[in-house]
C-alpha positions in Angstrom: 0.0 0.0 0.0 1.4 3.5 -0.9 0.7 5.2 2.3 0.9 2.4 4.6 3.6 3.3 7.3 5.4 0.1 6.3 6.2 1.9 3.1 7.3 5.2 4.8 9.7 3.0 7.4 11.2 1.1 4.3 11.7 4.3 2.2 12.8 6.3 4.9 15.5 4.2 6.2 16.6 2.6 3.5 20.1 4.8 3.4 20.9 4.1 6.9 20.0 0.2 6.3 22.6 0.2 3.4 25.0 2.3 5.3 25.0 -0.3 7.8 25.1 -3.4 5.8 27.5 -2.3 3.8 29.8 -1.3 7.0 28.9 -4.6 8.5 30.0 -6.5 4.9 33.1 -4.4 4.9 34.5 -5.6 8.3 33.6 -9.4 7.9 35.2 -9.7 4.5 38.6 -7.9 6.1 38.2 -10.6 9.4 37.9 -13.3 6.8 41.2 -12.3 4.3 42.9 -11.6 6.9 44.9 -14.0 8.8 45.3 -15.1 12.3 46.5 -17.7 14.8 45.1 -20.4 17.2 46.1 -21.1 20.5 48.9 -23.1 19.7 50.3 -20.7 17.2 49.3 -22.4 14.0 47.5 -20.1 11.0 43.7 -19.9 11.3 41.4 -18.2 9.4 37.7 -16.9 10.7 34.7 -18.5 9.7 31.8 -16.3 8.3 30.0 -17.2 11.5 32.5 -16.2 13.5 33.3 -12.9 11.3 30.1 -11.9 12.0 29.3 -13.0 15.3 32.1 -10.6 16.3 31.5 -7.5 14.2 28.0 -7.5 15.6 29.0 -6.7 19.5 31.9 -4.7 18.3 29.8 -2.5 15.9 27.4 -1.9 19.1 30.6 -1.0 21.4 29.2 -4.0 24.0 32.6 -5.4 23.8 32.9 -9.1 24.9 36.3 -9.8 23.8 38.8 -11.1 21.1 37.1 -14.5 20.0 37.8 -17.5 19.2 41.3 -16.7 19.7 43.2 -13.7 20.5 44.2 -11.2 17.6 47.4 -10.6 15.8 48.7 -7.2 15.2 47.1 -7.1 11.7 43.8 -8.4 12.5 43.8 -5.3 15.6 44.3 -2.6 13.3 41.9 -3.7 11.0 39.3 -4.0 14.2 40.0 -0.7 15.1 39.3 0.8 11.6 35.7 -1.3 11.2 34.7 0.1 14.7 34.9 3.4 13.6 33.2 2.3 10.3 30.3 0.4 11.7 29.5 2.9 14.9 29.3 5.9 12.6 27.0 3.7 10.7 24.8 3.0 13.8 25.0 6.9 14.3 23.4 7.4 11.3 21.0 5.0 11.2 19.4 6.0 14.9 19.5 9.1 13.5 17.3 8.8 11.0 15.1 6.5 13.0 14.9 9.6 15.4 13.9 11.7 12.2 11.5 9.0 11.4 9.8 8.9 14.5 8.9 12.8 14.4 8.1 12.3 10.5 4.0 13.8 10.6 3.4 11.8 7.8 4.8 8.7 9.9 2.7 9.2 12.9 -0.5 9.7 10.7 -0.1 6.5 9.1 0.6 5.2 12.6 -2.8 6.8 13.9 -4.6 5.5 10.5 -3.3 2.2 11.0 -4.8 2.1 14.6 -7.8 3.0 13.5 -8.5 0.6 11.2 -7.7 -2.1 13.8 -10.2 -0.4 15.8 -12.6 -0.3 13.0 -12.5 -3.7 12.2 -13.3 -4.5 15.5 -16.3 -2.6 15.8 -19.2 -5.2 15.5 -21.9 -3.3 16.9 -24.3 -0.5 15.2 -22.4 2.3 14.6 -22.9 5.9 13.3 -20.1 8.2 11.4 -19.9 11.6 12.7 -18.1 14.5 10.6 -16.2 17.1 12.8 -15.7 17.4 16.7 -16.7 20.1 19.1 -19.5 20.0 21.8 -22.7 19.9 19.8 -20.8 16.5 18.2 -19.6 15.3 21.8 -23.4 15.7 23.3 -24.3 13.1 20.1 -21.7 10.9 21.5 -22.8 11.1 24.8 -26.2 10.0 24.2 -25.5 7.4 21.7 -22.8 5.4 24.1 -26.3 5.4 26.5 -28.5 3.5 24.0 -25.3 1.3 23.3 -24.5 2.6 19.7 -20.6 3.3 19.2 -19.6 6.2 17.1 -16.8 6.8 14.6 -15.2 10.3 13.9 -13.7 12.1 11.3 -11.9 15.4 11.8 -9.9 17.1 9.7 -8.1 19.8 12.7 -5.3 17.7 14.8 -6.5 19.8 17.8 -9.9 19.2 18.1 -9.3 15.7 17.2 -6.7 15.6 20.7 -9.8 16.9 22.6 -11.7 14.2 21.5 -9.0 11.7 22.5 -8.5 13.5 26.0 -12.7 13.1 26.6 -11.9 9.4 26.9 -15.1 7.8 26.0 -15.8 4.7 27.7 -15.9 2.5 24.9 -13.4 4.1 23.0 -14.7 6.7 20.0 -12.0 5.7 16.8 -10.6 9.0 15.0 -10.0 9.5 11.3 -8.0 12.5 11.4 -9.1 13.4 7.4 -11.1 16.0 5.3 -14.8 14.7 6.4 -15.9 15.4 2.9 -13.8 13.2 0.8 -15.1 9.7 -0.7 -11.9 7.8 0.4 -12.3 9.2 3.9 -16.0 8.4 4.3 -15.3 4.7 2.9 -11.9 4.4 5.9 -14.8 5.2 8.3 -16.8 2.2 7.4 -19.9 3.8 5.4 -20.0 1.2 3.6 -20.0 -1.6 6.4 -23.1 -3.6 7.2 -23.3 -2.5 10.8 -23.1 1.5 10.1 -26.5 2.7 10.4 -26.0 6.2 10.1 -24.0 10.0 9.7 -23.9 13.3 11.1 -23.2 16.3 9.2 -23.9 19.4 11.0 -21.2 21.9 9.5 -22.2 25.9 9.3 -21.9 25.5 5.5 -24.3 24.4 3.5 -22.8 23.5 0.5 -20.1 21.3 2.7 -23.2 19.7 4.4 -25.1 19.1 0.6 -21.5 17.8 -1.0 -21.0 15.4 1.7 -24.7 14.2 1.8 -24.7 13.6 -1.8 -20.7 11.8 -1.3 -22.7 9.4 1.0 -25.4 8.5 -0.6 -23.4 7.2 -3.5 -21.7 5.3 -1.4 -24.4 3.5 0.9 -27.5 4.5 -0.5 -29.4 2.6 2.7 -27.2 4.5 5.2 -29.2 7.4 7.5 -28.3 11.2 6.9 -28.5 13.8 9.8 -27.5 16.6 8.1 -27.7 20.4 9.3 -29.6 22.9 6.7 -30.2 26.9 7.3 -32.1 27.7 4.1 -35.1 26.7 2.6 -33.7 25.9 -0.8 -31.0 23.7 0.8 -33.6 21.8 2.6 -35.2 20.7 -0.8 -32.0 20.0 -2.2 -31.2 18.1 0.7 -35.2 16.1 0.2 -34.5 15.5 -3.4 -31.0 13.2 -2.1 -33.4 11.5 0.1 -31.7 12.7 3.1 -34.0 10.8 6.0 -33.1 13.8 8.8 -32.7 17.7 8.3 -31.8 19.6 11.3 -33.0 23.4 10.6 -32.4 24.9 14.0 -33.9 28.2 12.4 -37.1 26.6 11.2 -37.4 23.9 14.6 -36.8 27.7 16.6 -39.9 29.8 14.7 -42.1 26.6 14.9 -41.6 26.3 18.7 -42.2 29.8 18.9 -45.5 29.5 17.0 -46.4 26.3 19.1 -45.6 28.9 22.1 -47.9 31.4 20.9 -50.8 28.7 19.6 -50.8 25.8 21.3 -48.3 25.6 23.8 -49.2 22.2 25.0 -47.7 20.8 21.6 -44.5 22.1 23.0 -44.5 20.8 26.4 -44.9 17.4 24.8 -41.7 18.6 22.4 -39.8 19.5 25.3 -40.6 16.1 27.1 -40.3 14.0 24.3 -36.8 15.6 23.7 -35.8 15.2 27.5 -35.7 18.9 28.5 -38.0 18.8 30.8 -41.4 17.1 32.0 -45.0 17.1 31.9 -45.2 19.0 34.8 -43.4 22.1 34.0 -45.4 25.1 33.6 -46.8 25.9 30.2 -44.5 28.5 27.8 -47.0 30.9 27.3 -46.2 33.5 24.8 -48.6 36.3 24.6 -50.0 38.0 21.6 -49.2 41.6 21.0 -46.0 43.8 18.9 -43.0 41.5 19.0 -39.7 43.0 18.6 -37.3 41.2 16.6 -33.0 42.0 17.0 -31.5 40.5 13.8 -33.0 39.7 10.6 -30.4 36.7 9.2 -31.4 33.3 8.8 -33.1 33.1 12.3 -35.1 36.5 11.8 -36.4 35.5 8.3 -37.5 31.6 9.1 -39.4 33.3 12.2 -40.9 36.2 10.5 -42.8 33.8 8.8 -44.3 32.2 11.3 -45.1 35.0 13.5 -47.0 36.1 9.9 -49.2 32.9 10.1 -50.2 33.4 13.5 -50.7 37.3 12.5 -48.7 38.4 14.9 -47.3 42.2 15.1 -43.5 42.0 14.3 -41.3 44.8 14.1 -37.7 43.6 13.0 -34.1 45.6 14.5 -31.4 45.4 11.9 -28.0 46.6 12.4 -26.7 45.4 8.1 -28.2 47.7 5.5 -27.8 44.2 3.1 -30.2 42.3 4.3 -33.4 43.6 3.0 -36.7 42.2 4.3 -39.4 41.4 1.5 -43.0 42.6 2.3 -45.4 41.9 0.4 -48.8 43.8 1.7 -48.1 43.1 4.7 -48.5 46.2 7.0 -48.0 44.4 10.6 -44.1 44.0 9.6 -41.2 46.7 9.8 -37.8 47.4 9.6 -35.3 49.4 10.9 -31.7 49.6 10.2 -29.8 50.6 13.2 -27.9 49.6 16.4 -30.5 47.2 18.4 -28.7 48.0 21.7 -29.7 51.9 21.3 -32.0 52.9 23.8 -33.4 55.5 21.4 -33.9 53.0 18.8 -35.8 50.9 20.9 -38.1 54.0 22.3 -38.7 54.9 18.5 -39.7 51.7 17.5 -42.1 51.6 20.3 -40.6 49.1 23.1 -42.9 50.4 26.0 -45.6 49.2 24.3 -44.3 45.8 22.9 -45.7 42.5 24.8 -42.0 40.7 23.8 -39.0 41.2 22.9 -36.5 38.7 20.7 -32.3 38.8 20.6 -31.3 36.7 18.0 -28.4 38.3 16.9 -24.7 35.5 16.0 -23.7 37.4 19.0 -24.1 36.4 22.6 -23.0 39.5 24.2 -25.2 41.2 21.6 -28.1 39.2 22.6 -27.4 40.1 26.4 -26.9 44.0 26.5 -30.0 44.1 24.1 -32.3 42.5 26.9 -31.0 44.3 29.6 -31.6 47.7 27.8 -35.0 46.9 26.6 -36.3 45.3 29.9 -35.2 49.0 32.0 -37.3 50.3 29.3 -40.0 48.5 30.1 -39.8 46.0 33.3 -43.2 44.2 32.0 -41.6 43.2 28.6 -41.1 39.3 28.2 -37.4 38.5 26.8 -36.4 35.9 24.3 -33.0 35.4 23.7 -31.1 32.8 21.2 -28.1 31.2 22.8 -25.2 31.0 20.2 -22.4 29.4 22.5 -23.3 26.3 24.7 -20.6 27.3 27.2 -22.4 30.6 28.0 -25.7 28.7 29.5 -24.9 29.8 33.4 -24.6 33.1 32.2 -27.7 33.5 30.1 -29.3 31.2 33.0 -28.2 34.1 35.5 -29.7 37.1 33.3 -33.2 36.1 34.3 -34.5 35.3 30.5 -38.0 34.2 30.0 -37.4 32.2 27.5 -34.0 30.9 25.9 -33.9 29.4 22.5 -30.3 27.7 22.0 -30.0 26.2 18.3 -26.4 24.3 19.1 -29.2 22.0 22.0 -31.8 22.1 19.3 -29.6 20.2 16.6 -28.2 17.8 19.4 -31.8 16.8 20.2 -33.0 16.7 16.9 -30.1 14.9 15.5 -29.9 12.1 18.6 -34.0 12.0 18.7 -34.1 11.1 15.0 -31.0 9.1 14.7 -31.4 6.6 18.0 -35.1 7.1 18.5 -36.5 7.4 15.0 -40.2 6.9 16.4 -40.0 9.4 18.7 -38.6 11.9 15.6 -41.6 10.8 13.8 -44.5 11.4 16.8 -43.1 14.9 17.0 -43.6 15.3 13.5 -46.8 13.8 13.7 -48.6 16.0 16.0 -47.3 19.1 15.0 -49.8 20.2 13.3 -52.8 19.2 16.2 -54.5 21.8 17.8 -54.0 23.0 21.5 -57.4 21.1 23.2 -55.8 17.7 21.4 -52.5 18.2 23.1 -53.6 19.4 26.6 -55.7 16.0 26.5 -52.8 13.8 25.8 -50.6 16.0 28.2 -53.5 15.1 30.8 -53.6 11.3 30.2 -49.8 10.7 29.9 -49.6 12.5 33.5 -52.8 11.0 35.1 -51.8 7.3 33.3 -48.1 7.2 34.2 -46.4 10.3 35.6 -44.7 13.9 34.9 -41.8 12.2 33.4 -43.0 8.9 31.4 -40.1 6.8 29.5 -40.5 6.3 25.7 -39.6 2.8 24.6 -39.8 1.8 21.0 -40.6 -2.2 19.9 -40.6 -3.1 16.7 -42.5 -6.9 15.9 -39.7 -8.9 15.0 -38.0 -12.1 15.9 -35.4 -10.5 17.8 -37.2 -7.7 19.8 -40.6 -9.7 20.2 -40.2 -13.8 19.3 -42.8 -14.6 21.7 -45.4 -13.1 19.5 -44.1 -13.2 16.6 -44.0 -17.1 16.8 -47.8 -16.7 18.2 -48.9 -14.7 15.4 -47.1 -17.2 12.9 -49.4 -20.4 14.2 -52.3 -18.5 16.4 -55.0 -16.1 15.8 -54.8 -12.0 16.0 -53.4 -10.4 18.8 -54.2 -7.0 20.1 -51.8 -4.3 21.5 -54.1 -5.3 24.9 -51.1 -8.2 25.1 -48.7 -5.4 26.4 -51.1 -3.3 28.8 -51.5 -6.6 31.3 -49.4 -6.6 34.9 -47.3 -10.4 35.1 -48.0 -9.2 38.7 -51.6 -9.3 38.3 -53.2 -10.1 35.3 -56.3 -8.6 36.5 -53.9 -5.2 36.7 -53.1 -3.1 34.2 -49.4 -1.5 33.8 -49.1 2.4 33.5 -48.5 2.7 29.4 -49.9 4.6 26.6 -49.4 3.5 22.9 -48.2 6.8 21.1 -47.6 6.1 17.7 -47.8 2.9 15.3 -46.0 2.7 12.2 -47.2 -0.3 9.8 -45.4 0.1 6.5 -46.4 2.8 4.6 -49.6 4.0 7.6 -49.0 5.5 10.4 -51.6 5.4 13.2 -51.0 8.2 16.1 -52.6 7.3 19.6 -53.8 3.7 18.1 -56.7 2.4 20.5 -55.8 -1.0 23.0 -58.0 -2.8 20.3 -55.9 -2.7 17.3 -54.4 -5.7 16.0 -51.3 -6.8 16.1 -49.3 -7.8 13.1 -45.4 -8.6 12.1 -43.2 -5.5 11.4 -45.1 -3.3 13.0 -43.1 -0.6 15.0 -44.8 0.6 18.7 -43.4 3.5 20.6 -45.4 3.4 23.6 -45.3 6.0 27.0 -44.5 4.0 30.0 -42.6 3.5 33.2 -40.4 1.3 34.0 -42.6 -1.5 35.5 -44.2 -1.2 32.3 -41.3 -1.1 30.1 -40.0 -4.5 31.8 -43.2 -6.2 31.5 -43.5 -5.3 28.0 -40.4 -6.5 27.2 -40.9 -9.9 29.1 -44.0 -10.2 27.6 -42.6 -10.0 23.8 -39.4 -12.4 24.1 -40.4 -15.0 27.4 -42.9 -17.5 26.6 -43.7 -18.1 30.1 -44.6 -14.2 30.5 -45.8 -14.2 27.1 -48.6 -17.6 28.2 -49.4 -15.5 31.5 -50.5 -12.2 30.0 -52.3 -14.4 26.9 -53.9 -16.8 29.2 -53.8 -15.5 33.3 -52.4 -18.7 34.0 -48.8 -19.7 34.6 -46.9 -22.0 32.2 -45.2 -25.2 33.7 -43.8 -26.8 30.3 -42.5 -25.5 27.7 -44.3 -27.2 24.7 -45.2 -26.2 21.2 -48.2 -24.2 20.7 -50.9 -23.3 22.9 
């Protein structure tokens, strides 16, 4: 292999290895020609054995003696010449293995090399991720807690050390590598059989569309997360196929529509993602003149939202290029100007605004604008986007109402969709439902289960459920009753809710007890932990499986029922 490191050790020392071979060839041909004497005085000549059995510990300087016999006076001076020979060549040689071993080019070889091992190695599910830094390491995080190892590739040596000093327990491989080129994407295994999908959440677009295309030539059946800002990337990004497309942008304005229209749809967002539970208090955003700081990517994907929910938005924007677009639409302005001026905020009318929204690249922008516009006018609710993840206690210490934080958006979106993929699709499911729908299911989880419920997804398979798979393979019709019972007490039922069931192309939210039951389907149900157990028992242990079917207890194991 052209790059392997065995090729850079053999081309790198080759010099020094013929350096030393020829010194070592040198002084064994002159111990051989030349002549010397036995014990008793009698001629003797060296054998090649000998010749170099001796030239080895002199041309080292370990020095063990004149052998087999003691030298003449000719055999001496030549000895003296081949040590300086040989040890000058052993200079040289060490040398350049010195060199060698601080060669860049060595080391990544040595590092590529590594991870390859470690690749092969890797026989559970995996998922590529491109480029380290702490969205990428939250990912990590929460895939090593649902048991699925990741692989990274990143190209900057630095980031890639930080990754290494994180010490994931297992251990996360590293491709140091551009994350965009074919032959590094095929190193990391996209191909492999077990790599079931990879994370692309780069600030550029057109990296995020090149390397989404890139991996779909490769492994058309592998799963894309990948990170869009624009509406025209998203198709682009539809029309590859790509399963998941994180918009933080367009996740932030529909949040705050859900906040301003049905804020129970959220609260069920924010629990499904694990940011907090049922039991939190509702985020209620009023209606009324919103104030918007910064009218990039953010400002634009909101503006039309706040539009559908008719909602008075005046838009703060300190870069004369970015023009906003109205067409007949009276209830948005602009103004060009410093957002942190307190007489831009009195023209513009902040005393009589109902909210105000930062959401400006710039975190110390986003803070000095709340803090001006809430001394002129206490009563004003703030909203600020959160550009850095490190800066949370500070933002958490500025008394915020309400803190949007795109880097935590694309971490849950990405992890949500990529390790629970029917959670991903509930959310999207009842996104469009109407507040009185939500506030009932927020009810029903709470009363059935708890403030906190535990989602847990089972898909009808031999391998997740054999117990009723082999039942519906030889029995009559089961019911999605099977997984409500208590093994505790039949008569019991466990504390569960079926959310969502997905049976291939028809998805059936909030299916009723009574629906069937039938092979491939895929379940997410609410639950507990009692529940989750049970369930699980139920689907794989005939004896559990016989119980909840029956309300009696199995003895033998026996075919059929």
């Amino acid at each position: 292999m052209k790059n392997s490191s065995l090729f850079i050790i053999l081309y790198r020392m080759r010099m020094p290895f013929i350096i030393i071979i020829v010194a070592y060839t040198v002084a064994i041909i002159g111990l051989l020609l030349i002549e010397g004497k036995d014990a008793n005085g009698q001629p003797y000549q060296m054998s090649i054995f000998e010749a170099f059995y001796f030239v080895t510990y002199m041309a080292t300087t370990i020095g063990f003696g004149e052998t087999p016999h003691e030298f003449t006076y000719a055999q001496r001076i030549w000895v003296s010449m081949s040590v300086y020979i040989t040890v000058v060549g052993w200079f040289y040689g060490v040398g350049a293995l010195i060199r060698l071993l601080q060669d860049k080019l060595f080391l990544q070889e040595i590092e590529k090399s590594r991870f390859r091992r470690q690749l092969k190695s890797l026989k559970q599910r995996f998922i590529i991720i491109l480029g380290y830094n702490q969205i990428t390491s939250e990912i990590i995080k929460r895939a090593i807690e649902q048991d699925i190892r990741t692989v990274v590739i990143e190209k900057n040596e630095e980031r890639g050390n930080d990754l290494l000093l994180e010490n994931f327990t297992p251990t996360v491989p590293l491709l140091v590598a551009d994350a965009h080129s074919a032959v590094s994407l095929e190193e990391a295994g996209i191909k492999k059989h077990n790599c079931k999908g990879l994370v692309s959440l780069f600030e550029n677009d057109a990296l995020n569309l090149r390397i989404a295309l890139t991996s779909k030539l490769l492994n058309k059946n592998v799963k894309l997360a990948i990170k869009s800002t624009t509406e025209n990337h998203t198709e682009n990004l539809r029309d590859l196929n790509v399963e998941i497309i994180a918009n933080p942008f367009l996740i932030i304005s529909n949040e705050i529509n859900m906040a301003i229209n049905a804020p129970n749809l959220l609260k069920l967002e924010k629990w499904l993602y694990k940011v907090d539970n049922l039991n939190s208090s509702l985020p209620l955003f009023p209606k009324g003149k919103y104030i918007f700081c910064g009218f990039g990517r953010m400002g634009q994907t909101v503006y039309e939202r706040l539009k559908m929910s008719n909602i008075e938005a005046h838009f703060i924007e300190i870069d004369k290029n970015k023009q906003l677009i109205i067409k007949d639409d009276k209830n948005a302005l602009i103004t060009y100007a410093n957002a942190d001026d307190k007489d831009t905020l009195l023209q513009i009318g902040i005393e009589d605004s109902i909210a105000i929204i930062a959401g400006t690249g710039d975190d110390t922008t986003n803070l000095s604008i709340l803090a001006t516009a809430k001394k002129l006018n206490p009563k004003i609710m703030t909203i600020a986007r959160q550009n850095e993840m490190e800066d949370i206690s500070i933002f958490q210490s500025a008394n915020i109402d309400h803190i949007f934080m795109p880097a935590k958006i694309l971490i849950n979106k990405t992890t949500n969709a990529l390790i629970n993929p029917l959670s991903d699709l509930f959310i999207r499911k009842i996104a469009n439902n109407e507040e009185i729908w939500a506030a009932k299911l927020v009810r029903r989880l709470f009363e059935t289960i708890n403030e906190n419920p535990l989602l847990f997804e089972l898909e009808i398979d031999s391998e997740q459920a054999y117990e009723i798979v082999r039942y519906l393979k030889t029995k009559e019709e089961l019911t999605l009753n099977i997984f409500r019972v208590s093994l505790h007490n039949k008569e019991h039922k466990n504390n569960v809710v079926p959310l969502l069931l997905v049976r291939n192309n028809e998805d059936i939210l909030l299916p009723e007890w009574e629906e069937t039951i039938q092979i491939g389907d895929k379940i997410l149900f609410a639950c507990d932990n009692h529940a989750k157990n049970d369930i699980e028992y139920i689907a794989q242990n005939i004896y559990e499986f016989y119980y909840a079917l029956t309300g009696k207890e199995k003895r033998t194991i026996f075919k059929g029922f």
